[in-house]
VEXDREN-2710 file (C-alpha; in Angstrom, 1 decimal):
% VEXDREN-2710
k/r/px/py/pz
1/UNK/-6.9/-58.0/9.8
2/UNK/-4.6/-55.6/10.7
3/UNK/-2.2/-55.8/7.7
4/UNK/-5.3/-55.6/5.6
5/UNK/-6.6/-52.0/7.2
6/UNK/-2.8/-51.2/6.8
7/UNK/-3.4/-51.3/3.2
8/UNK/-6.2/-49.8/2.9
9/UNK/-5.2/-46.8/4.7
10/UNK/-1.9/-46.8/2.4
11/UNK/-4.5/-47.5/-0.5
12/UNK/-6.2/-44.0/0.5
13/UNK/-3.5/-41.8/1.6
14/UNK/-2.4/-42.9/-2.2
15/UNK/-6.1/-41.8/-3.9
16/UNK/-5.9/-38.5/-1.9
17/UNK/-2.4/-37.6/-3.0
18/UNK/-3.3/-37.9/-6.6
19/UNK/-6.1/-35.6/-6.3
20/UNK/-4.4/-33.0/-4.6
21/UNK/-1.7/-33.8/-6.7
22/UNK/-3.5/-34.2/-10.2
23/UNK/-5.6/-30.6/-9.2
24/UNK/-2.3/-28.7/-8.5
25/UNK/-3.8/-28.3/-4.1
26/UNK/-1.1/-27.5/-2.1
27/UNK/-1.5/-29.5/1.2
28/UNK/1.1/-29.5/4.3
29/UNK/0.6/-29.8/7.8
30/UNK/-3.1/-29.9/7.6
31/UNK/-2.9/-26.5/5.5
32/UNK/-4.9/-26.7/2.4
33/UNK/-4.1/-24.1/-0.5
34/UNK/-6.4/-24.0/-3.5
35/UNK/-5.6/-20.9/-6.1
36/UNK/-8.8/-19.0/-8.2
37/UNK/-7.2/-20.3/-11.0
38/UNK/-7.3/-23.8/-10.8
39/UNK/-11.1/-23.2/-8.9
40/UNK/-11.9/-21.7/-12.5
41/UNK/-10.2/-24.5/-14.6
42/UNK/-11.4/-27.6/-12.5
43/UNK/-15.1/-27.2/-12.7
44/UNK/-14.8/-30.7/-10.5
45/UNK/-13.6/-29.1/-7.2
46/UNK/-17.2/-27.3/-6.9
47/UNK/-19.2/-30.1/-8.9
48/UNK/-17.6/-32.5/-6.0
49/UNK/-19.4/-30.0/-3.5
50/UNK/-15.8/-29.5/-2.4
51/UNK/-16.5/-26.2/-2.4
52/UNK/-19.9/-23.5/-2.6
53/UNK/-19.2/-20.1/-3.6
54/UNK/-21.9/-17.2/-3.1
55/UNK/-21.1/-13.6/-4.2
56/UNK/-23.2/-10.8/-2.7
57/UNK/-25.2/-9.1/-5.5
58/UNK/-26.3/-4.9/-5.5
59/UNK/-29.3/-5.3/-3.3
60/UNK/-26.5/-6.9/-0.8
61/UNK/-27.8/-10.5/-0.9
62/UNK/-25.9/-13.5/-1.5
63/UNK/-26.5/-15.3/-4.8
64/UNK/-24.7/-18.9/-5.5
65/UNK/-22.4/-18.9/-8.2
66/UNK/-23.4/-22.0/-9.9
67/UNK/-20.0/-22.5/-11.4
68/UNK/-18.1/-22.3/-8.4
69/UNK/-16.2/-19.0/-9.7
70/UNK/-14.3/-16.9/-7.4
71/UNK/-14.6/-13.4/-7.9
72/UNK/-11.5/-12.0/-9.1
73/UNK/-11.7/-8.3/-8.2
74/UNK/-14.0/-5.4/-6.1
75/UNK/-14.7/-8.3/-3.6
76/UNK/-13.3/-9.5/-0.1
77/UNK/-14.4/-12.6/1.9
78/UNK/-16.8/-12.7/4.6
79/UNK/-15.1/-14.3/7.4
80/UNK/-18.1/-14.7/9.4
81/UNK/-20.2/-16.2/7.2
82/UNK/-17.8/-18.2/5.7
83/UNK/-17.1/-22.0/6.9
84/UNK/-16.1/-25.3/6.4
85/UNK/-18.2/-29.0/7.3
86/UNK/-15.3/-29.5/9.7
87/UNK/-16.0/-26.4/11.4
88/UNK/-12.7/-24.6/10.3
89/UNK/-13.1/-21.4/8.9
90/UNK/-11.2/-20.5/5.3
91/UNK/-9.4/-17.8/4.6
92/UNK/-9.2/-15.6/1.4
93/UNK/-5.5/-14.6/0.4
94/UNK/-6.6/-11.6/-2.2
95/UNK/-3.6/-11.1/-2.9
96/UNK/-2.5/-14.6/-4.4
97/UNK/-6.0/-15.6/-5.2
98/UNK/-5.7/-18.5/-3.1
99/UNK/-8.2/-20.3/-0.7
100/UNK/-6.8/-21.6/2.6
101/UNK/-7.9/-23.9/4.9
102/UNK/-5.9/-24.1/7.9
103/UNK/-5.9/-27.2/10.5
104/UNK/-7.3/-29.5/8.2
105/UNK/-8.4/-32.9/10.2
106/UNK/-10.6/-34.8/8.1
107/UNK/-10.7/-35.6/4.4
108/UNK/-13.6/-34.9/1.9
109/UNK/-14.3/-31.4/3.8
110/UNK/-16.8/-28.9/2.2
111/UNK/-16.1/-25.3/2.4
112/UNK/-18.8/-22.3/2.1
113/UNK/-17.0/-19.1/0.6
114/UNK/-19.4/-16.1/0.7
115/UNK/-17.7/-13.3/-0.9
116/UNK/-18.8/-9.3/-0.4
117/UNK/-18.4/-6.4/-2.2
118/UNK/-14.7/-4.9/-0.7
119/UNK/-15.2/-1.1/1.1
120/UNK/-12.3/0.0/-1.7
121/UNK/-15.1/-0.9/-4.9
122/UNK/-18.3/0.5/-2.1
123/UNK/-16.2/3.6/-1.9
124/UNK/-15.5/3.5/-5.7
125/UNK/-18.8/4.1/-6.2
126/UNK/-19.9/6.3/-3.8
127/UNK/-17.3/8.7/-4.9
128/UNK/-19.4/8.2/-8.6
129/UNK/-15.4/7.2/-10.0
130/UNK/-14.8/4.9/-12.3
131/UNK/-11.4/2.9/-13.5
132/UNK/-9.7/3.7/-16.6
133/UNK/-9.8/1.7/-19.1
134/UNK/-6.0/2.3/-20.9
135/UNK/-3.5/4.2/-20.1
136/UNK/-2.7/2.5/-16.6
137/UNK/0.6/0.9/-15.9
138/UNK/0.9/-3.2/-15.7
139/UNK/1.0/-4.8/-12.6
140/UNK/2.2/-8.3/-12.1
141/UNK/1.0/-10.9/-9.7
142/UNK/3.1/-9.5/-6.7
143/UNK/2.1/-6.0/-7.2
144/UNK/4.9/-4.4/-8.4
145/UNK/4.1/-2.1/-11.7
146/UNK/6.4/-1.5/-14.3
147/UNK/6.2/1.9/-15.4
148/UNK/7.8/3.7/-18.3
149/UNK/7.8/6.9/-18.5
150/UNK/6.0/10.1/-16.4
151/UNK/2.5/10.4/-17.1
152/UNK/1.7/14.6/-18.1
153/UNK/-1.0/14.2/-20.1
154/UNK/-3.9/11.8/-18.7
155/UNK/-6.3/11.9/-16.0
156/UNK/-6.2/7.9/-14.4
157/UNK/-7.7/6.3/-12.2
158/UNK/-5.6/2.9/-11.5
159/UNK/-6.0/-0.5/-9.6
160/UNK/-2.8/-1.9/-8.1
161/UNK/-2.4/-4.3/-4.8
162/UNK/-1.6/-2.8/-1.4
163/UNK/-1.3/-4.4/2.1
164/UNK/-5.1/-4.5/2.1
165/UNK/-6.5/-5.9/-0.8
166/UNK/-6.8/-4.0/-4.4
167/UNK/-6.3/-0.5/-3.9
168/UNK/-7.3/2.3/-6.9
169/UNK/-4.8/5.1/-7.5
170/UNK/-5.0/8.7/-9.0
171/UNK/-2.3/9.2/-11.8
172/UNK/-1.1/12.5/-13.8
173/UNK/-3.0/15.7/-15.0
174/UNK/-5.7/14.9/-12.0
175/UNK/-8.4/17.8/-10.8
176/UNK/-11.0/15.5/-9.4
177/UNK/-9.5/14.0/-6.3
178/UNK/-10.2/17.5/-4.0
179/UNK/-11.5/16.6/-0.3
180/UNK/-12.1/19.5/1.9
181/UNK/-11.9/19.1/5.5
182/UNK/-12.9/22.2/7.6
183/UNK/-10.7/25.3/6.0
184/UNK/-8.4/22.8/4.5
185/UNK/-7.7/21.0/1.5
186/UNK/-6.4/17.3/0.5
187/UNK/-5.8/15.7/-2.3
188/UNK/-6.8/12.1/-2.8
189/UNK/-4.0/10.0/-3.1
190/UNK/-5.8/6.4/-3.5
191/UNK/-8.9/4.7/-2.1
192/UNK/-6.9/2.0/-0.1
193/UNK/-7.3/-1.9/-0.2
194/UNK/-9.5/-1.7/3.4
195/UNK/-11.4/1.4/1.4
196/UNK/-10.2/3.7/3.9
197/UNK/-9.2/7.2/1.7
198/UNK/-5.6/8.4/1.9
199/UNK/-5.2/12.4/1.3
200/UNK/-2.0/14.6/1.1
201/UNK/-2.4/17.8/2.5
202/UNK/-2.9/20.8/-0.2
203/UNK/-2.9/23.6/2.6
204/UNK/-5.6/26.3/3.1
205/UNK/-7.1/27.3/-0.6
206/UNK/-6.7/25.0/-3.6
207/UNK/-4.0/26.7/-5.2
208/UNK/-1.5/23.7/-6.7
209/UNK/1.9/25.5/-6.0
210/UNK/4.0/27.5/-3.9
211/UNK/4.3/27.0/-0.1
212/UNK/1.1/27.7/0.4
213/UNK/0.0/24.2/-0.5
214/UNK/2.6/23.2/2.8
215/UNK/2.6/22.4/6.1
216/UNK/5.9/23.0/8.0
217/UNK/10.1/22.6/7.6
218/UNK/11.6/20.3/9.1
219/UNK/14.7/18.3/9.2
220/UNK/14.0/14.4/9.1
221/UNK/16.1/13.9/11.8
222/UNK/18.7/16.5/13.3
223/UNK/21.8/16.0/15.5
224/UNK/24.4/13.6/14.6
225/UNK/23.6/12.2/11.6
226/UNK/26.0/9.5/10.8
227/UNK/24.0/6.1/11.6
228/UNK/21.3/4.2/9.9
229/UNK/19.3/4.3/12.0
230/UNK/18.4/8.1/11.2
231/UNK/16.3/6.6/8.2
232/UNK/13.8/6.1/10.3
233/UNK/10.4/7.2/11.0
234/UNK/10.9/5.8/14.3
235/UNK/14.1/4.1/15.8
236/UNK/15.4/2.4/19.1
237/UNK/11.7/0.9/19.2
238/UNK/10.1/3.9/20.5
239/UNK/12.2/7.2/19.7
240/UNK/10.3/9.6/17.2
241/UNK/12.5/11.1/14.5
242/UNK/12.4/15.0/14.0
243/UNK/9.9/14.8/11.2
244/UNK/7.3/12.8/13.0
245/UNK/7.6/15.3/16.0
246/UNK/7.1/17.9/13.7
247/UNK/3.9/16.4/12.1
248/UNK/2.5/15.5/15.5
249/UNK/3.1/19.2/16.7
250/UNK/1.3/20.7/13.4
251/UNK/-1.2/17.9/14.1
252/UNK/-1.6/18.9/17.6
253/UNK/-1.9/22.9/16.8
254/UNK/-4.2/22.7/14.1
255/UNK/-5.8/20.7/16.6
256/UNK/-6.9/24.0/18.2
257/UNK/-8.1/25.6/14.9
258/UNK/-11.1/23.0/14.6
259/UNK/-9.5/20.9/12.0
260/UNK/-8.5/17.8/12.3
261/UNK/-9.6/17.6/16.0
262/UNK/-13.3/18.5/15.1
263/UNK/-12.9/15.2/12.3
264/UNK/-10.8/12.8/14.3
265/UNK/-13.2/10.5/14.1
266/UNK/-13.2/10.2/11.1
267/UNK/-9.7/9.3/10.7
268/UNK/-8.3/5.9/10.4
269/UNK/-5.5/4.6/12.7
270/UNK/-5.2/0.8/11.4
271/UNK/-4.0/2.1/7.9
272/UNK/-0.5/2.4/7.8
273/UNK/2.7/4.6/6.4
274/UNK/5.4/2.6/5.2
275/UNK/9.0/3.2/6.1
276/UNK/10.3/1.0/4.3
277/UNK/14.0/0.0/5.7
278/UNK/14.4/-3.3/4.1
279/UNK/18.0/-3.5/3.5
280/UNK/18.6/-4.1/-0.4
281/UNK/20.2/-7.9/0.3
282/UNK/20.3/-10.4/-2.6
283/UNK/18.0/-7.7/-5.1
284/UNK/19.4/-8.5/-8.6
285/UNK/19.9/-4.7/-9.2
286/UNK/22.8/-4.0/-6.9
287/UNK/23.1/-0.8/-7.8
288/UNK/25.8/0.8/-5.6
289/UNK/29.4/-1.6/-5.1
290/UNK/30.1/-0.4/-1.6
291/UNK/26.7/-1.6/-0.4
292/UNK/27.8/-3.7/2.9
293/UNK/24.2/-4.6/3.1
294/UNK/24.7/-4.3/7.2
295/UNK/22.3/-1.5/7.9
296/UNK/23.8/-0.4/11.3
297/UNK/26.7/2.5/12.3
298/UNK/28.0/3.9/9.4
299/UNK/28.4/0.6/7.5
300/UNK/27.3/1.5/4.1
301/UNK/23.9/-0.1/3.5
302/UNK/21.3/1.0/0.5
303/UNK/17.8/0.1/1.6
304/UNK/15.2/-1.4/-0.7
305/UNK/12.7/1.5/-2.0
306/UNK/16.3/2.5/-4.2
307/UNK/16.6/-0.9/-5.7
308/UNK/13.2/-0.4/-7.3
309/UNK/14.8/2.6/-9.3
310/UNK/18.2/1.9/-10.5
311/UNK/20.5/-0.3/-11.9
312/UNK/23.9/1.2/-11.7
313/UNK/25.5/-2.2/-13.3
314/UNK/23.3/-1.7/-16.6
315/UNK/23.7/2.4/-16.3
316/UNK/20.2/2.5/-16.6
317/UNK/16.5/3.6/-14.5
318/UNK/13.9/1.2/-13.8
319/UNK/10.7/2.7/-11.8
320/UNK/9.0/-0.6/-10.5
321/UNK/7.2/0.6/-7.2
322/UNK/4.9/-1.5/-4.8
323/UNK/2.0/-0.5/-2.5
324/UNK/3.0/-3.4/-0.3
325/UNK/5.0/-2.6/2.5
326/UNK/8.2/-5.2/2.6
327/UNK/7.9/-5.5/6.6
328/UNK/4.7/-4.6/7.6
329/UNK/4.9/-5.5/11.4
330/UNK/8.2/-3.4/11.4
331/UNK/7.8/-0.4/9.4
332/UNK/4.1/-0.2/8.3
333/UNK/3.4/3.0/11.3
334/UNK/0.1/2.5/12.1
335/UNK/-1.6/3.5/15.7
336/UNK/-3.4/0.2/16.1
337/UNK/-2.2/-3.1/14.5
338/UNK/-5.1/-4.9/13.0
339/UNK/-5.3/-8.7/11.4
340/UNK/-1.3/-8.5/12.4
341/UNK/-0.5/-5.5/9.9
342/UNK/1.1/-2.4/10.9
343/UNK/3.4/-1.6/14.1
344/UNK/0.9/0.0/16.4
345/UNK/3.8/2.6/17.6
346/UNK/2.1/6.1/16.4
347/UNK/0.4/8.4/18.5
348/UNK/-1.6/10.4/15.8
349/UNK/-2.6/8.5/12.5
350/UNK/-0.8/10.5/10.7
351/UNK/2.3/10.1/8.5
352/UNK/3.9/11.6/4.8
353/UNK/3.8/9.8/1.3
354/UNK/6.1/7.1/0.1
355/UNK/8.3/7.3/-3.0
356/UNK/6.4/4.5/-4.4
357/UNK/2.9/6.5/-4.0
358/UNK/4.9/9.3/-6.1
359/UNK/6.1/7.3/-9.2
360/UNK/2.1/5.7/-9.3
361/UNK/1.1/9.0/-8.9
362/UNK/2.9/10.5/-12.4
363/UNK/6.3/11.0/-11.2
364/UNK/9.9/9.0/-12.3
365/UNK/12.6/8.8/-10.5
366/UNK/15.4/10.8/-13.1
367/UNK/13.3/13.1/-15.0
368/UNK/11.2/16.2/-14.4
369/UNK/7.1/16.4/-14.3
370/UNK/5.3/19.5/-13.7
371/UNK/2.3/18.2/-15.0
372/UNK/1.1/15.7/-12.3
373/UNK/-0.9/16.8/-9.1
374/UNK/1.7/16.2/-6.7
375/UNK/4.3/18.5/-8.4
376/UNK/4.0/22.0/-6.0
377/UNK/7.0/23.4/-6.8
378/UNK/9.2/23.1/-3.8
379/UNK/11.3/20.3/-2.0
380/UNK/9.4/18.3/0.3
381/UNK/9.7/15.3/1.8
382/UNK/8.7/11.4/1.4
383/UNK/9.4/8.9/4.4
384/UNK/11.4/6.9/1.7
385/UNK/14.9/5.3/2.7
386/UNK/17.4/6.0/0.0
387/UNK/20.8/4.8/1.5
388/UNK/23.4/5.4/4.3
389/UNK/26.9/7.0/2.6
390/UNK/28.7/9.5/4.2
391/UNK/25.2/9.9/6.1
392/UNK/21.7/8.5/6.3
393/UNK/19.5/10.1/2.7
394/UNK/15.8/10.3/2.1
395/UNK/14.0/10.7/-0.8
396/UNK/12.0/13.8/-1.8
397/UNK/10.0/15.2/-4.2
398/UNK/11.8/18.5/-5.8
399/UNK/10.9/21.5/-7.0
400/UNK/10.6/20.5/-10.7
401/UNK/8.7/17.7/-9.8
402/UNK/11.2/15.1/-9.9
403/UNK/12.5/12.6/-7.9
404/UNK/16.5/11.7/-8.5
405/UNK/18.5/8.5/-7.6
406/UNK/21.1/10.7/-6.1
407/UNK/21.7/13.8/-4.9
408/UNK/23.3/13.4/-1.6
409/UNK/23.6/16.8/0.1
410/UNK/20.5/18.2/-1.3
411/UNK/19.5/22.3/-0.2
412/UNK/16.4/23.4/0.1
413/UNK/17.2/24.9/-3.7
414/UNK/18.4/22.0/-4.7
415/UNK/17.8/20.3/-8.4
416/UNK/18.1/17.0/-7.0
417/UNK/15.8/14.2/-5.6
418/UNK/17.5/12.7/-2.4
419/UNK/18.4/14.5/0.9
420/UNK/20.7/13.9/3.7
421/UNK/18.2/13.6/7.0
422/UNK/19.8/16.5/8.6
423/UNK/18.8/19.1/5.8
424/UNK/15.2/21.3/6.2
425/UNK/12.6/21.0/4.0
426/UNK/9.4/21.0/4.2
427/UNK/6.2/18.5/4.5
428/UNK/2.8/17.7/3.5
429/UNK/0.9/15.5/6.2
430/UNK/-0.4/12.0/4.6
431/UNK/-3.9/11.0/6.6
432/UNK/-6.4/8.3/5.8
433/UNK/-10.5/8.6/6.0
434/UNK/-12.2/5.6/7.4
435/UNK/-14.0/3.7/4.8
436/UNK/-17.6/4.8/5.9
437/UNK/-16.7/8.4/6.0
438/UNK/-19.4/10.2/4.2
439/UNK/-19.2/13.6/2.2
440/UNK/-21.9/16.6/2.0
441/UNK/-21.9/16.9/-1.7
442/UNK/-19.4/18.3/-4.1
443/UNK/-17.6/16.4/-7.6
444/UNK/-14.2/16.0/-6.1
445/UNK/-12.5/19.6/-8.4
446/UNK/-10.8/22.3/-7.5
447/UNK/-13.7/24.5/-7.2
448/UNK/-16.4/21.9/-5.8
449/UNK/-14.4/19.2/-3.7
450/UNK/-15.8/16.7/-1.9
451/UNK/-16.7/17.9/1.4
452/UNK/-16.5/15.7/4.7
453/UNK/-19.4/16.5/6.7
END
């Protein structure tokens, strides 16, 4: 008797394997991973009642999607809702399209997926924007675009992948992303995967240039400047650099002039800047020979945001930039931490644009534009890592709207696109809306922005 429910237990464990084999499921350690894809081509996974899939519709109800489909974009999971016979409850990577079911005890388990319309497509529409429909760079699987050429002559809106979910982007010749807040003016950046709003600051009028459209100067970090650790936004755990105690003072004085203190609620502290100080170990483009790829003292390390820009070995440019940020518990600066994402170390929720945000944007590293919305005509900064040489560099944004590969001792007059940390230049404060921030009117120009209330 025992020999024969040894064989049919073998007999089983054999029947399951070829299923999960045979339907390409991934299953280890009681960890079940199904991808959209093979949802979509095996029809036999839902008409199993494996799994029931309901999507809510525009009057915010839940329909079942008879086919078993999985929405591929403008929707999110709802966790709550969502469950499993077995009483675990699935998760939705958006990223990878992928279903996981995590501590998986029992075999033949039935899932419920309800699906909802993600705050990034809600806001989407409340902001009466639609995507465009060419024009927009590719974007693989991972989320890194591949991108060409600077964009001068179109107004895009864009999709891409962030740390959030699908995020939509404004690129080039763009005059309907204006957000007023009090006396002062933003400009939209991206509706983010959470569909919280990020904004650059545009200063007090909506003029597009000069140092009007500023902040403050600032070094990004002053004193001595030869260690790697002066790329940072933060470094030693909790010491600020220069530029983030200069943003948190502007932040605190405009506090006083009923700005940003009369809207605080309204701003978003679990969406995060991204300092990214990956070292560039292993990349395929090793761009620079004396990279030691240590990242400490004055070894000579060049950090990954660089590695998405140049190939030194082929002599040539590549502009391949990512919303994700590489090491989100680490350097995605956040004031809360939320779902695991983001370092919880700022004070403010506040922080400066990435160099990946500018080439999405309209900008390419090498070559002028003066004909995308972020070009001001002046040096100011990113919170980019570039490298550590003879000291620690930073990418910026210069004053003919470029952004270069190189330029290690950049001036404030400066042609090129990099700076050492310990030169002045000046910033423009990155914030993020919360995704049910509501606005009193306007069409998002110049001369009618979008007005939060």
């Amino acid at each position: 008797m025992k020999n024969k429910l040894v064989l049919i237990f073998v007999i089983l464990i054999s029947i399951i394997s070829m299923f999960i084999i045979s339907n390409k499921i991934f299953s280890e350690n009681n960890k079940v991973v199904i991808s959209a894809s093979e949802i979509e081509k095996n029809k036999s996974i839902s008409n199993r009642n494996i799994l029931a899939v309901y999507v809510e519709n525009e009057e915010g109800v839940y329909e079942k999607q008879e086919d078993g489909s999985i929405p591929q974009e403008g929707y999110i999971i709802d966790s709550e809702k969502s469950v499993c016979n077995n009483g675990v409850k699935p998760s939705w990577d958006n990223y990878n399209k992928q279903l996981i079911i995590n501590n998986l005890q029992s075999n033949g388990a039935s899932c419920y997926l309800y699906f909802k319309v993600s705050n990034s497509k809600k806001n989407l529409e409340k902001l009466g924007l639609n995507l465009s429909t060419k024009g927009c760079p590719e974007v693989d699987e991972n989320g890194v675009a591949t991108i060409a050429a600077t964009e001068t002559t179109n107004n895009l809106l864009c999709k891409s992948i962030d740390d959030y979910g699908e995020t939509y982007y404004y690129r080039g010749v763009v005059d309907n992303n204006w957000v007023k807040i009090g006396s002062s003016y933003w400009r939209i950046i991206r509706i983010n995967g959470n569909g919280t709003i990020r904004l650059i600051y545009n200063g007090k009028s909506p003029e597009q240039t000069g140092s009007k459209t500023l902040a403050v100067k600032s070094t990004y970090n002053s004193g001595d400047e030869k260690d790697n650790k002066y790329v940072g936004f933060m470094y030693g755990g909790t010491q600020k650099s220069t530029i983030l105690q200069a943003i948190e003072s502007w932040y605190k004085e405009d506090e006083t002039g009923t700005e940003l203190a009369k809207y605080a609620q309204y701003l978003d502290g679990t969406t995060g800047f991204c300092n990214d100080r990956q070292i560039n170990k292993g990349n395929p483009n090793v761009w620079w020979k004396d990279d030691t790829a240590l990242g400490y003292g004055t070894n000579k390390t060049a950090y990954a945001p660089i590695s998405r820009f140049e190939n030194s070995e082929e002599k040539t440019t590549t502009n391949k930039p990512i919303l994700k940020c590489g090491n989100p518990g680490k350097d995605l600066f956040t004031t809360e931490t939320e779902q695991g994402i983001g370092n919880g170390l700022l004070t403010y929720p506040i922080g400066l644009i990435t160099i990946d945000e500018v080439i999405y944007a309209g900008g390419y590293v090498g070559t002028d534009n003066k004909n995308f919305y972020l070009y001001n005509g002046t040096h100011y900064w990113t919170m980019s890592p570039v490298r550590y040489d003879l000291w620690a560099e930073i990418f910026l944004v210069n004053y003919h709207g470029g952004v270069n590969q190189t330029g290690t001792s950049a001036t404030s007059t400066s042609y090129n696109g990099a700076s050492g940390t310990f030169y002045s230049h000046y910033l423009r404060p990155v914030i993020n809306l919360r995704a049910d921030t509501t606005f009193s009117g306007g069409t998002g120009t110049s001369d009618d922005p979008y007005v939060v209330q």
